[in-house]
C-alpha positions in Angstrom: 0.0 0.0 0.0 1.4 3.5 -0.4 1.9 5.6 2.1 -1.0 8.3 3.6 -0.5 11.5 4.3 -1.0 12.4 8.3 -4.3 13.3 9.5 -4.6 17.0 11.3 -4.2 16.7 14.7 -7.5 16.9 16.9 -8.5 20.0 18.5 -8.6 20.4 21.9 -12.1 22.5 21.4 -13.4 20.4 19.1 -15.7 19.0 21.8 -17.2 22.5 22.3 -18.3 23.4 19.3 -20.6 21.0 16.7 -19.5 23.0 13.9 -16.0 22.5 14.1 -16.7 18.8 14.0 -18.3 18.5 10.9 -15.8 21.0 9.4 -13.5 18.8 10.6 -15.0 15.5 9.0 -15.3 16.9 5.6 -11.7 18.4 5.8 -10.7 14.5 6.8 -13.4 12.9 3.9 -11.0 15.2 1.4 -7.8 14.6 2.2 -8.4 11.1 2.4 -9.0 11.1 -1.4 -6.3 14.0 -2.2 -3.8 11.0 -0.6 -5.4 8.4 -2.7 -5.3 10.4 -6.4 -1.6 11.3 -5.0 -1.0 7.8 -4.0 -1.9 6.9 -7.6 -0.1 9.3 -9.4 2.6 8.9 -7.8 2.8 4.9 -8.6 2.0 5.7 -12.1 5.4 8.0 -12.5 7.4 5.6 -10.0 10.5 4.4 -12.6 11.1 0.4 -12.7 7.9 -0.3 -11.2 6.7 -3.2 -13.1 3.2 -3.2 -12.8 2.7 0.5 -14.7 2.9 1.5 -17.7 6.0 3.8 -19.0 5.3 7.5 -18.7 4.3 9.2 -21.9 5.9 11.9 -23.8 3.0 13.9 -22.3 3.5 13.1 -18.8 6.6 14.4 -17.0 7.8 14.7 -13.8 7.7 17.9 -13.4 4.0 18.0 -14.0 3.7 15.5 -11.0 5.7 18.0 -8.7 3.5 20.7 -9.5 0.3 18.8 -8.9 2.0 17.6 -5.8 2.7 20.9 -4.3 -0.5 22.6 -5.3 -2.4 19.7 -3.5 -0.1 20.5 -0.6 -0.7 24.2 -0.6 -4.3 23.6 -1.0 -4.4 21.1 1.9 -1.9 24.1 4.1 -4.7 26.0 3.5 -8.0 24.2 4.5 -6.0 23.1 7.5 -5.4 26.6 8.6 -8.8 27.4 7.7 -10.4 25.0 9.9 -7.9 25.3 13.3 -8.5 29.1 13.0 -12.3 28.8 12.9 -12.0 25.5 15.6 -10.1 28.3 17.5 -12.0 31.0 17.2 -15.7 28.9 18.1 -13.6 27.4 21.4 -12.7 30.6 22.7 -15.6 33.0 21.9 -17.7 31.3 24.7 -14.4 32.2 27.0 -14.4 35.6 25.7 -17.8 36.2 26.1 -17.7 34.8 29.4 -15.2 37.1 30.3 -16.6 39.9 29.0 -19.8 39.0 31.4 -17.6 38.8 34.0 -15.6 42.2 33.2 -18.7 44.2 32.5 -19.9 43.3 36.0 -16.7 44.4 37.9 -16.9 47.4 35.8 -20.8 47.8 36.8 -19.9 47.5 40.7 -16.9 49.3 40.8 -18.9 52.0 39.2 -21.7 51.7 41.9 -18.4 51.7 44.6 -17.3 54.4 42.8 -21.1 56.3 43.4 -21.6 55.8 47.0 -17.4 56.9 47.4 -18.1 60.2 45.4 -21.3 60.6 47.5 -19.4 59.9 51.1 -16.7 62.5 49.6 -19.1 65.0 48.7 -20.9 64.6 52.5 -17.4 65.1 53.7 -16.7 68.0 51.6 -19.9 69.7 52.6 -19.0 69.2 56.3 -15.7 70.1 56.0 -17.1 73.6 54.5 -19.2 73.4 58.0 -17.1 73.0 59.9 -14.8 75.7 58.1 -17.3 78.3 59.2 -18.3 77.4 62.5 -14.5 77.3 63.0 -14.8 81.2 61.2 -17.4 82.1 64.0 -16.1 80.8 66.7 -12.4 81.8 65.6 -13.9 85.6 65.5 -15.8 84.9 69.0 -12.7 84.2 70.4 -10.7 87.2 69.7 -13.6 89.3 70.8 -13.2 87.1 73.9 -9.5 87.5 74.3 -10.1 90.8 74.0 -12.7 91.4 76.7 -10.7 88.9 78.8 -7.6 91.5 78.4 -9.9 94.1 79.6 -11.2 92.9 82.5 -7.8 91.6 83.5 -6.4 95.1 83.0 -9.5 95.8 85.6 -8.6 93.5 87.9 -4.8 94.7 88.3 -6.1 98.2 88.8 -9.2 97.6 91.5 -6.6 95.3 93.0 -4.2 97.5 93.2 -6.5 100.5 94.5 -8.2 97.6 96.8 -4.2 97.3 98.5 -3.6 101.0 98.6 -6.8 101.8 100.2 -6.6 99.0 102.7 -2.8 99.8 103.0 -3.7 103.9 103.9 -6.4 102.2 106.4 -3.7 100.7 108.2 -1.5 103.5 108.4 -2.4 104.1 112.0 -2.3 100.2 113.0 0.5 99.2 115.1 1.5 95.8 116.2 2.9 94.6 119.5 4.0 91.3 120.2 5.4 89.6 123.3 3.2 91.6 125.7 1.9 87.9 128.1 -1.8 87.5 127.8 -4.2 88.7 130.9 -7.3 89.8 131.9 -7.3 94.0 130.1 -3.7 93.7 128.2 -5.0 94.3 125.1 -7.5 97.1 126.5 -6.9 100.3 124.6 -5.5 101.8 127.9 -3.5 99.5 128.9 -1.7 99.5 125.1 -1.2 103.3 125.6 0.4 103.0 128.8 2.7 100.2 127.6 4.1 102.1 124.9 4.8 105.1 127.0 6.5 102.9 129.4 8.3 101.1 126.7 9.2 103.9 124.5 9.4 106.5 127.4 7.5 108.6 126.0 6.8 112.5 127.5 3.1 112.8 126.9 0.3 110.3 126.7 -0.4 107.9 123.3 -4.3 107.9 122.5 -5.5 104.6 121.2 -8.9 104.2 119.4 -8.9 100.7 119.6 -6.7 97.6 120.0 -7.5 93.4 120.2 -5.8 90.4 119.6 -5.1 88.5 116.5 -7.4 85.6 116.2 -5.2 83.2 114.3 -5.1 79.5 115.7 -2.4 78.8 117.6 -0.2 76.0 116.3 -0.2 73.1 119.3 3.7 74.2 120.2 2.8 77.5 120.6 0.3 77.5 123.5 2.8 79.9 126.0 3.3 82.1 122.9 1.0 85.1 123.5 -1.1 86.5 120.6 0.6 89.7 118.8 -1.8 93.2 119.9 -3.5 95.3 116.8 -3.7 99.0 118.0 -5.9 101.9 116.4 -3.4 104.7 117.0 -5.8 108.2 116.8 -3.0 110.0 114.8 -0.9 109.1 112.0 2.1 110.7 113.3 2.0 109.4 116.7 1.9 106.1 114.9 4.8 107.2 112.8 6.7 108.4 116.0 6.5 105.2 117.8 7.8 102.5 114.9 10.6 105.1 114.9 10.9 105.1 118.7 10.9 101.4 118.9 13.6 101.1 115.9 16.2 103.5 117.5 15.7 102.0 120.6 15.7 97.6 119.6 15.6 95.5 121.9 12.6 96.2 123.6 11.5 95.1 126.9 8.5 95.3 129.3 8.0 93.4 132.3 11.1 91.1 131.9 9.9 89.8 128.4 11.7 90.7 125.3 8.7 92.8 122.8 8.2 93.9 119.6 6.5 97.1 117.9 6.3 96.8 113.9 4.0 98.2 111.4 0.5 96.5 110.8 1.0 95.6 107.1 -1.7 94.0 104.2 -1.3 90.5 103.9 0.4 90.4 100.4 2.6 93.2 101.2 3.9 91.3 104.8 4.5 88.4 102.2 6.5 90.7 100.0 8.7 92.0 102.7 9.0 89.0 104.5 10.9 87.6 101.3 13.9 90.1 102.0 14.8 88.6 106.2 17.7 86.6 104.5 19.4 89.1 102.5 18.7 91.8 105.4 20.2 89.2 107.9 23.2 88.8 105.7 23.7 92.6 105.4 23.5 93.1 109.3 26.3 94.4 111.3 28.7 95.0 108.0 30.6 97.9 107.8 29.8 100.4 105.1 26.8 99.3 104.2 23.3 100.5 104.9 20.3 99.3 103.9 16.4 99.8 104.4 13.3 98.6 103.4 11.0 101.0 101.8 7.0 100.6 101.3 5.7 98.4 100.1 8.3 96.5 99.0 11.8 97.8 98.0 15.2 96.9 99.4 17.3 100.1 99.0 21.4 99.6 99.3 23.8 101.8 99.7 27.5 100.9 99.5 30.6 102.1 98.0 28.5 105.6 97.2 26.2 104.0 95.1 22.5 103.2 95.7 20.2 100.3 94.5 16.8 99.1 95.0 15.6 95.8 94.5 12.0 94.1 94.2 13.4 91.0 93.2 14.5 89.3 96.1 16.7 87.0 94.1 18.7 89.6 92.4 19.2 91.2 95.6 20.5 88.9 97.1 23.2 88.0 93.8 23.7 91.5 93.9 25.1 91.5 97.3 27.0 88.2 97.0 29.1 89.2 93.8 29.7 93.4 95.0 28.9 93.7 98.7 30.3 90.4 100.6 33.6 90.6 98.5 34.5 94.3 99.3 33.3 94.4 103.1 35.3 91.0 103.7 38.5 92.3 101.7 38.1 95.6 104.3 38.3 93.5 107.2 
């Protein structure tokens, strides 16, 4: 038998498509008789066989080639035909499929993209809300801030009048501490005749008024007596004795050491009070003077110059770096 050409191969999507097959079957039904006239031809031409005849003067072998590669090309053909359309019917259910399946992920990431641009757009607007209740408030403020600056600027000033008024009350108060506690030692009278004993004093002192401190004895302190708050009538008689009782420190009355001091405001004893170190530190050195002026200022004068302080702190470096080094050196 002579040999047959090779069928196509089998698609893999024939199974998926019927009219591939039956493109397919025809293709086969043809080639199978293309081999066959081939077959023929081909042992009519074959030299030496014995069985056919001699070719002809007009037959050659060159007509057989011909034939032979136009049934070849012909067959190249219907082949590629066929796999492309077997190709094409196997895959458009794929494609379509996919299509399906990209149209719906485009359908849903366009709702997505919907309800996003809607959440955005709620955000925007109450972003621009927000921007002008920030606006309003933002103005409020200032107008606070600014009323606020006001009435602080008040504050300082009544406070300040408040402390001088109640500091000019006190101008006549006087305070005496040490004097022991009995029946009438804080009696008006008996305040007058202590500071003209004390102070030895030529004429009588009047007193409007005079009491005791009420503050709460600490439970250490229960021999301490309570200091004595005296209405002097006059201002200068007040003035008189706190000079009186500075020139003539220590005081004494009855065998007990006492004391005579001004009857400050609460804030301003505070602010005074914060200069006993540096006045303790300046005591008993020679060429140096020093007072403290109302309410609060530390004047010192050494070396021929003069400063005042109401900073405690710089006071005090003040006298460590220029005062202590010069009156040490002198000694």
């Amino acid at each position: 038998m002579s040999p047959s050409l090779p069928l196509p191969p089998a698609s893999p999507f024939s199974s998926q498509c019927c009219v591939a097959s039956k493109d397919r079957d025809d293709f086969i039904s043809r080639g199978t008789n293309r081999c066959r006239l081939i077959s023929l031809t081909t042992r009519q031409i074959r030299p030496g066989d014995p069985d056919q005849p001699s070719p002809t003067r007009s037959e050659s072998p060159g007509m057989t080639e011909r034939m032979k590669a136009d049934i070849l090309s012909s067959l190249k053909g219907e082949i590629s035909k066929i796999i492309r359309e077997e190709l094409k019917s196997a895959l458009a259910e794929d494609f379509n499929s996919l299509m399906s399946e990209l149209q719906a992920v485009r359908s849903e990431i366009s709702k997505n993209t919907t309800a996003i641009q809607t959440e955005v757009d709620h955000m925007k607007a109450d972003i621009q809300d927000v921007k002008g209740g920030l606006s309003t408030w933002s103005d409020e403020v200032a107008a606070q801030e600014v009323t606020i600056t006001s009435l602080q600027r008040q504050v300082t000033t009544l406070t300040d009048r408040c402390e001088d008024m109640e500091g000019r009350m006190r101008r006549c108060n006087i305070r005496i501490a040490g004097i022991q506690e009995q029946p009438d030692s804080s009696s008006p009278n008996t305040v007058a005749k202590v500071i003209k004993e004390v102070l030895q004093l030529d004429r009588d002192i009047k007193i409007d008024r005079s009491h005791r401190t009420a503050a709460t004895r600490k439970p250490g302190d229960r021999e301490k007596p309570r200091v004595i708050i005296a209405k002097v009538h006059n201002d200068g008689d007040a003035a008189e004795i706190l000079r009186r009782a500075r020139e003539r420190a220590p005081l004494v009355y009855n065998g007990n050491r006492i004391s005579i001091f001004p009857d400050y405001t609460p804030s301003v004893a505070k602010a005074r009070a914060a200069f006993t170190d540096i006045r303790r530190t300046l005591r008993g050195r020679k060429g140096v003077r020093y007072g403290l002026l109302y309410p609060a200022r530390l004047r010192i004068s050494h070396n021929n110059e003069d400063e005042e302080f109401l900073d405690p702190g710089k006071a005090m470096e003040y006298v460590r770096k220029k005062v202590i080094p010069s009156t040490e050196a002198a000694d």
